[in-house]
C-alpha positions as CSV (number, residue, x, y, z in Angstrom):
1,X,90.5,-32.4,124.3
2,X,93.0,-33.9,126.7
3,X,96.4,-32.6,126.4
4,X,98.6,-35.4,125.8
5,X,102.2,-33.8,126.8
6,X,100.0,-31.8,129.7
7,X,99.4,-35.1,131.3
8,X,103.0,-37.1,130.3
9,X,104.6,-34.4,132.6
10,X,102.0,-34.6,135.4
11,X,102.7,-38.6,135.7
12,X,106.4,-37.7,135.6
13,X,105.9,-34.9,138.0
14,X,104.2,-37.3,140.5
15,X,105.8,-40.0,139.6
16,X,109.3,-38.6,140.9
17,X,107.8,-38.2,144.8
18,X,108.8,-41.2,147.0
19,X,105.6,-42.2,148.9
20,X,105.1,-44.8,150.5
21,X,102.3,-45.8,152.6
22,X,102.3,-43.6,155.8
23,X,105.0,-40.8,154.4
24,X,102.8,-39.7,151.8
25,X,103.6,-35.6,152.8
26,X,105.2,-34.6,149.3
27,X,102.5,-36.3,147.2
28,X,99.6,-34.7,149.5
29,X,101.0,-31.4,149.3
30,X,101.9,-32.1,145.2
31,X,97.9,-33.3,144.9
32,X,96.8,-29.8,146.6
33,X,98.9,-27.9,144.8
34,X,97.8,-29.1,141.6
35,X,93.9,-29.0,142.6
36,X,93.6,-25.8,144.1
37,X,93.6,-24.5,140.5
38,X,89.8,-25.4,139.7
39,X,88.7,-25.8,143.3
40,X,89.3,-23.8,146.3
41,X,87.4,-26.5,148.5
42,X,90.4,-28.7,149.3
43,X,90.3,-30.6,152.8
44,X,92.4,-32.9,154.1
45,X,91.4,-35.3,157.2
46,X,93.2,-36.2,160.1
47,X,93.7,-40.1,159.2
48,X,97.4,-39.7,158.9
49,X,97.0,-39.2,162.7
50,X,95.2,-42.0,163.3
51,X,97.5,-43.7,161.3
52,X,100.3,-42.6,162.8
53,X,101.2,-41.2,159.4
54,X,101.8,-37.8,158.0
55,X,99.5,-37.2,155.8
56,X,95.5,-37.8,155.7
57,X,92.9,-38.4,153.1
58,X,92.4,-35.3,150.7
59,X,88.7,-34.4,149.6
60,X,88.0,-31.9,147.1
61,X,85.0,-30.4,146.1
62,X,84.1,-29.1,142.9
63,X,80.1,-27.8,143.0
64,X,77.9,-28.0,140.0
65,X,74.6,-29.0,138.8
66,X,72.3,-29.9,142.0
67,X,70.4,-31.2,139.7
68,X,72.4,-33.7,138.9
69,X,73.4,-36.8,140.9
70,X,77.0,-36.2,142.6
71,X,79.6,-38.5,141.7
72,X,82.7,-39.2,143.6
73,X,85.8,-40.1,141.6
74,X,89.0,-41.4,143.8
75,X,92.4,-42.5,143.5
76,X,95.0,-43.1,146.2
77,X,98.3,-41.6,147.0
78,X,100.9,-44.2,148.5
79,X,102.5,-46.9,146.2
80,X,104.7,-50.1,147.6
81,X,108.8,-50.0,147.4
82,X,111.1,-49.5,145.9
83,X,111.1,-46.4,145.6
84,X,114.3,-44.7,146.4
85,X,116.0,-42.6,143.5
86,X,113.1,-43.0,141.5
87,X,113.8,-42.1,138.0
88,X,110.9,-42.4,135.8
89,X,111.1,-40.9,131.9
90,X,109.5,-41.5,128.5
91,X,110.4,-44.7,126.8
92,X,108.8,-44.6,123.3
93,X,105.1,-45.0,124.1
94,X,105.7,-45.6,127.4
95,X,106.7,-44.2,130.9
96,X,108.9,-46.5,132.7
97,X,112.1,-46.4,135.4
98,X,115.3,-47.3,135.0
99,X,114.7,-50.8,136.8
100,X,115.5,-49.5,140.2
101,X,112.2,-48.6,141.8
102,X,108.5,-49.0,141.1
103,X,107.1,-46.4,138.8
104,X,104.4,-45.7,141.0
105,X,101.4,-46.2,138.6
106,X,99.4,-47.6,141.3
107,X,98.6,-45.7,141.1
108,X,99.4,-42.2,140.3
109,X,97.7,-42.8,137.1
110,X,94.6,-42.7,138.8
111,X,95.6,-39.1,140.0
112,X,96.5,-37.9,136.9
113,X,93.6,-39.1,135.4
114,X,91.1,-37.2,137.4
115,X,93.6,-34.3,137.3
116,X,93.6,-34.1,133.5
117,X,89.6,-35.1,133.3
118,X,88.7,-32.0,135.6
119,X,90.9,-29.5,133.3
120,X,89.0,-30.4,130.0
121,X,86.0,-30.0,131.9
122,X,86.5,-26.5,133.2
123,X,88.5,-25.9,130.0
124,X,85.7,-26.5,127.7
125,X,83.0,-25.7,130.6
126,X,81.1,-28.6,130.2
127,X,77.7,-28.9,132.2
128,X,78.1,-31.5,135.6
129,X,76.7,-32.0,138.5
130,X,78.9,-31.8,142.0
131,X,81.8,-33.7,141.9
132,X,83.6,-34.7,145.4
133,X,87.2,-36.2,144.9
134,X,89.1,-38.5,147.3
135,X,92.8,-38.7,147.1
136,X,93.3,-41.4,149.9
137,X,96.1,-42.7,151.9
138,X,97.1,-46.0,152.8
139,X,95.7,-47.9,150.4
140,X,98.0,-50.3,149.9
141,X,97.9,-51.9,153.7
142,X,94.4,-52.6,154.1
143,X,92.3,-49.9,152.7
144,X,93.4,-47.6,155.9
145,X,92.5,-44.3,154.0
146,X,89.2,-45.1,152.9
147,X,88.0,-47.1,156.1
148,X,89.1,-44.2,158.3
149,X,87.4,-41.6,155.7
150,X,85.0,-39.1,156.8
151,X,82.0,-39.9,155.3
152,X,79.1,-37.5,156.8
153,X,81.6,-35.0,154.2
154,X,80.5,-37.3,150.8
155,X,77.5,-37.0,149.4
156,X,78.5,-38.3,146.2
157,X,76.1,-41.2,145.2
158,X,77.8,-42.9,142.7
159,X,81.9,-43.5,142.9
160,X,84.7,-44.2,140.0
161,X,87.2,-45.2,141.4
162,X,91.0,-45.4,139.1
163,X,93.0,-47.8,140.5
164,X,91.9,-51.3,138.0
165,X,95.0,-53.0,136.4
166,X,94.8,-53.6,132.2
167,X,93.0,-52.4,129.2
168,X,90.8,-49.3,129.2
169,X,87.1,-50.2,130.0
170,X,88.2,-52.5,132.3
171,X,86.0,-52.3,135.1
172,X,85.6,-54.0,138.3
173,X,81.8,-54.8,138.9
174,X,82.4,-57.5,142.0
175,X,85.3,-58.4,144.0
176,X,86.1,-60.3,147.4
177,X,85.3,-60.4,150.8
178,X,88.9,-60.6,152.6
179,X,89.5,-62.5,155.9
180,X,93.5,-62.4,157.4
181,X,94.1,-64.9,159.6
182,X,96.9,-65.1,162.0
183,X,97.7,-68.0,163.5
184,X,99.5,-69.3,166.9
185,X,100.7,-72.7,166.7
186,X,102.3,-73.9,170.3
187,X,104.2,-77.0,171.0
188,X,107.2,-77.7,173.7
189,X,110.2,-77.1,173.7
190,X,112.6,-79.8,174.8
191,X,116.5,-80.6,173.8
192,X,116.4,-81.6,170.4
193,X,119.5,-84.0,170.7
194,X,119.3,-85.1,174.6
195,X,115.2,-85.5,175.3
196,X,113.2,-84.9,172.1
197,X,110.5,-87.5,173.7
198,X,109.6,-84.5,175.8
199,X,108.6,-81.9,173.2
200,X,106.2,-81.0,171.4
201,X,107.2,-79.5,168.0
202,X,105.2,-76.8,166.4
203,X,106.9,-76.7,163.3
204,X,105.1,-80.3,163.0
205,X,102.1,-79.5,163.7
206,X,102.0,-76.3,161.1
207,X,103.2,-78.7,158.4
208,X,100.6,-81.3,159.1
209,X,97.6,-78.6,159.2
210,X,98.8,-77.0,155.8
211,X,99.3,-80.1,154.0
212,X,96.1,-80.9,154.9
213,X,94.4,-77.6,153.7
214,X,93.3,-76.3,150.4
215,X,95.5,-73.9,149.5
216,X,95.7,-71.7,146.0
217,X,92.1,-71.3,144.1
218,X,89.4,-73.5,145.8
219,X,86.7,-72.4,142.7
220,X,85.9,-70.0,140.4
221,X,85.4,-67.4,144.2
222,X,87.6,-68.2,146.4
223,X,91.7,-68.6,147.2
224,X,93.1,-69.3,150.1
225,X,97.0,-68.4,150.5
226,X,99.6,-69.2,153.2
227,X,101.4,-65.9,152.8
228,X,104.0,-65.6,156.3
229,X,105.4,-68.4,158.1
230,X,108.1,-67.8,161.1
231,X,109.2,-70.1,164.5
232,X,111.9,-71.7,166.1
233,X,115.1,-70.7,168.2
234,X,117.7,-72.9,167.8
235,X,118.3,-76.3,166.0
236,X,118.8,-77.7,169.1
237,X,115.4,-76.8,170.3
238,X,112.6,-78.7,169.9
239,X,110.3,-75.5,168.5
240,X,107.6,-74.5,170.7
241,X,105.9,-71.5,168.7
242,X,105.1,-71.0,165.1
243,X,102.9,-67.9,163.8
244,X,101.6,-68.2,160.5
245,X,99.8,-65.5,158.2
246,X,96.8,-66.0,156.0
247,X,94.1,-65.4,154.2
248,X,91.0,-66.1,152.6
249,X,89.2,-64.1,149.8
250,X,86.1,-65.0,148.1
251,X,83.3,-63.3,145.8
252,X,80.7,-65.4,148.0
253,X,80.3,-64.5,151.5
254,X,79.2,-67.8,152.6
255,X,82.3,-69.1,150.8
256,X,84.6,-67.1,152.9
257,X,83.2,-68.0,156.1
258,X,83.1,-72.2,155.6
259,X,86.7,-71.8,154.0
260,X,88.1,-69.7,157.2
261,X,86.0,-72.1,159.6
262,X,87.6,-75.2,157.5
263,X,91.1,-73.8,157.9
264,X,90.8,-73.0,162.1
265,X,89.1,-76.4,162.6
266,X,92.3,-78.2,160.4
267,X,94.8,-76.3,162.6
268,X,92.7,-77.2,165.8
269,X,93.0,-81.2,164.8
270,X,96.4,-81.0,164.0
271,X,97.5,-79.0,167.2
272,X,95.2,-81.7,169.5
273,X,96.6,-84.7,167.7
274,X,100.2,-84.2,169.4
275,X,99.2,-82.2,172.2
276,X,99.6,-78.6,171.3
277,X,97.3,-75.7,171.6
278,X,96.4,-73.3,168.5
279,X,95.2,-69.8,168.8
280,X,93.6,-67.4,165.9
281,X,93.1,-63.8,165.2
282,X,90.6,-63.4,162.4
283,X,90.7,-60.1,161.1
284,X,88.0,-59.1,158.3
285,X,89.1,-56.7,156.3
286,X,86.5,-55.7,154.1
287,X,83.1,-56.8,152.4
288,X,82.7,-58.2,149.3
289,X,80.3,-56.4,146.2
290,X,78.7,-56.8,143.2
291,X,77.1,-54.2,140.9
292,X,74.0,-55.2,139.3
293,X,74.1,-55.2,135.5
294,X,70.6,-53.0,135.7
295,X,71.8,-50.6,137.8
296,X,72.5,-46.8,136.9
297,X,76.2,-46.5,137.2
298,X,76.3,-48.9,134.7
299,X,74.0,-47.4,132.6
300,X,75.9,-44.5,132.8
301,X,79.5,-46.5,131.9
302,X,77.8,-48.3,129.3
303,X,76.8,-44.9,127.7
304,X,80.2,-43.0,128.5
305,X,82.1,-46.5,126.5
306,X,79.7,-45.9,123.6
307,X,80.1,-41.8,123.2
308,X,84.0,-42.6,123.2
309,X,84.9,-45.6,121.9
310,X,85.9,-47.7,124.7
311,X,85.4,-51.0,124.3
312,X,83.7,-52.3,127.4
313,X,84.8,-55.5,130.1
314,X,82.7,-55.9,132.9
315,X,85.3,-57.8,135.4
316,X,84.9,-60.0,138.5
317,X,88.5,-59.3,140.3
318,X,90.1,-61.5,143.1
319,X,91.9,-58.5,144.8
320,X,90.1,-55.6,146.8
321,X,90.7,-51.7,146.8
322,X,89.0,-48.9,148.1
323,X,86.3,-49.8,145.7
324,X,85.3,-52.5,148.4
325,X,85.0,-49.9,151.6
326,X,83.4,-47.4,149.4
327,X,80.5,-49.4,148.2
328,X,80.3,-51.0,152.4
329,X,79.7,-47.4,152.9
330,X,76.5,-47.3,150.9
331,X,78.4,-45.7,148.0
332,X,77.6,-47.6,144.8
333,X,81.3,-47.7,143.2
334,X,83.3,-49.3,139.8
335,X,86.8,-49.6,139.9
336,X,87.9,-48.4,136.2
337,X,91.1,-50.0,134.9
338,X,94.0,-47.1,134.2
339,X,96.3,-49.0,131.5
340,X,99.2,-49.9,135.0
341,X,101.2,-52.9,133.9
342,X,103.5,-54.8,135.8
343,X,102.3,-53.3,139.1
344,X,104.2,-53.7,142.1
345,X,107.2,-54.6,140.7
346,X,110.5,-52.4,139.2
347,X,109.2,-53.5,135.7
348,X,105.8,-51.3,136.3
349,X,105.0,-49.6,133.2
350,X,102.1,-47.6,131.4
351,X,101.8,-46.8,127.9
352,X,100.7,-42.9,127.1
353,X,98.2,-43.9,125.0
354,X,95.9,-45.8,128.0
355,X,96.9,-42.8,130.4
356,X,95.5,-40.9,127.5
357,X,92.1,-43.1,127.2
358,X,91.8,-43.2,130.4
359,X,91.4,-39.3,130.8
360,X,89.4,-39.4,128.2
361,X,87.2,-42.5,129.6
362,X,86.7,-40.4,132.6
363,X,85.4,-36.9,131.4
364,X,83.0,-38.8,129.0
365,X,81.6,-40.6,132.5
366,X,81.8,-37.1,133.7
367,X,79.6,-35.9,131.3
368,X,77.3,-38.9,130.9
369,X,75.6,-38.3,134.7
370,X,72.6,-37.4,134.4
């Protein structure tokens, strides 16, 4: 059913478009073009707006069954760097770049997937109920498309979402709660060679709190990562400001909240200890989730897996996607693994085969909604 040189030259059609997160223009106007085949209810937001971008979340609607429960099946648009000269091409069994760039799987195979899904069910006009499609934007720095979605337009009640690293029926069932946390360390400043008595150094201070944290994977839930640290003017200046980025993630709410009040109060000791002053910005970025194993979208993935083969993996994941903000919003969502390898990195792959499986993955879910 799914046209395996149909969708080899899709992926390398999108996969050619530089987009990054924000310029996502050609790759919007690319995802309408290709869309407006089987639908003519295309709409695109104003996000990009918002965003100050130029480009907004796109929402297509393809009517069907109303008996049927509508599903909502999403993928986003923008990918991370590099991605200048991007030259991706057939390798064997797999679609690759020649080392310069990112391929862009993250996650164009997601698009591609639904693309090629939607096809084989108009081609072989297969009974389904309304299906709403989200093409976001922004994904990659902090779920922006999806959080700034207009949701009185879904109606969808369950949402597959393409955008899970690994094997085919991979599927995320729970992943993390995510606090950043930005941090203000100030000290003194004094000469660091004529009066160093007099000052107060930040830089100190910072290293005392983090070597007194714990940092990495606290259990089985939770990390907690310093990602960004930057201070000081001179060597000869005793350093009176550090800022340092964090964060915490954890699959427990409770968790998340005793690990990010741990972390202020260890910076807050540290910074009285030798007289400096700390400040935070705590910024939650989305909620954790967790899909019961009882529930009906699982029913339905668990019966979709069977019809076609696909071996099944239930996954908890440490790392959040739109997934997250979708099932905040009272949408009850899986994020479905698309075969990506190496993502985020010039050595991003994806074999045919699982770009293949996963179009077929998709239309059986498609057709197992009921």
């Amino acid at each position: 059913m799914v046209n395996r040189e149909r969708v080899i030259n899709d992926f390398l059609e999108f996969a050619r478009i530089e987009s990054l997160s924000l310029d996502e223009r050609n790759i919007a106007n690319k995802v309408k073009e290709k869309f407006n085949t089987f639908s003519d209810k295309i709409f695109e937001d104003n996000t990009g707006i918002k965003l100050g971008g130029n480009a907004g979340n796109i929402i297509i609607d393809i009517e069907g069954n109303k008996k049927v429960p509508a599903i909502l099946l999403s993928a986003h648009m923008d990918t991370v760097g590099p991605v200048k000269n991007k030259n991706p091409f057939l390798d064997g069994d797999y679609i690759r770049t020649d080392g310069k760039s990112v391929l862009g799987g993250d996650d164009i195979a997601g698009i591609v997937s639904i693309l090629e899904a939607i096809r084989c069910i108009k081609e072989k006009k297969h009974s389904h109920g309304d299906i709403q499609i989200v093409i976001s934007v922004a994904e990659e720095i902090g779920l922006l498309g999806a959080k700034n979605l207009d949701y009185s337009r879904i109606k969808a009640k369950y949402g597959f979402i393409l955008d899970n690293v690994g094997d085919i029926g991979g599927v995320v069932v729970k992943a993390p709660a995510h606090n950043v946390i930005k941090t203000k360390i100030f000290g003194k400043a004094a000469h660091a060679g004529i009066e160093p008595e007099k000052g107060i150094n930040a830089i100190v201070i910072a290293a005392n709190a983090v070597s007194n944290l714990d940092i990495g994977r606290i259990d089985h839930e939770t990390t907690v990562n310093i990602g960004v640290i930057e201070g000081g003017k001179a060597t000869n200046i005793v350093c009176d400001e550090v800022i340092i980025k964090s964060e915490v993630r954890s699959l427990n709410r409770d968790k998340l909240e005793h690990e990010t009040s741990k972390f202020v109060k260890v910076f807050e000791q540290e910074a009285d200890k030798l007289g400096g002053k700390v400040e935070f910005d705590i910024e939650f970025e989305y909620s954790n989730f967790e899909i019961k194993k009882d529930s009906k979208i699982i029913r339905i993935i668990e019966q979709a897996a069977s019809k076609s083969s696909i071996k099944l993996d239930l996954q908890a994941s440490g790392g959040g996607s739109d997934t997250n903000i979708f099932n905040e919003k009272g949408i009850e969502s899986v994020d479905l693994s698309v075969g990506e390898s190496n993502i985020h990195s010039t050595k991003e792959c994806i074999k045919v085969d699982d770009l293949v499986k996963s179009c077929e993955f998709l239309i059986s879910i498609i057709k197992s909604v009921e």
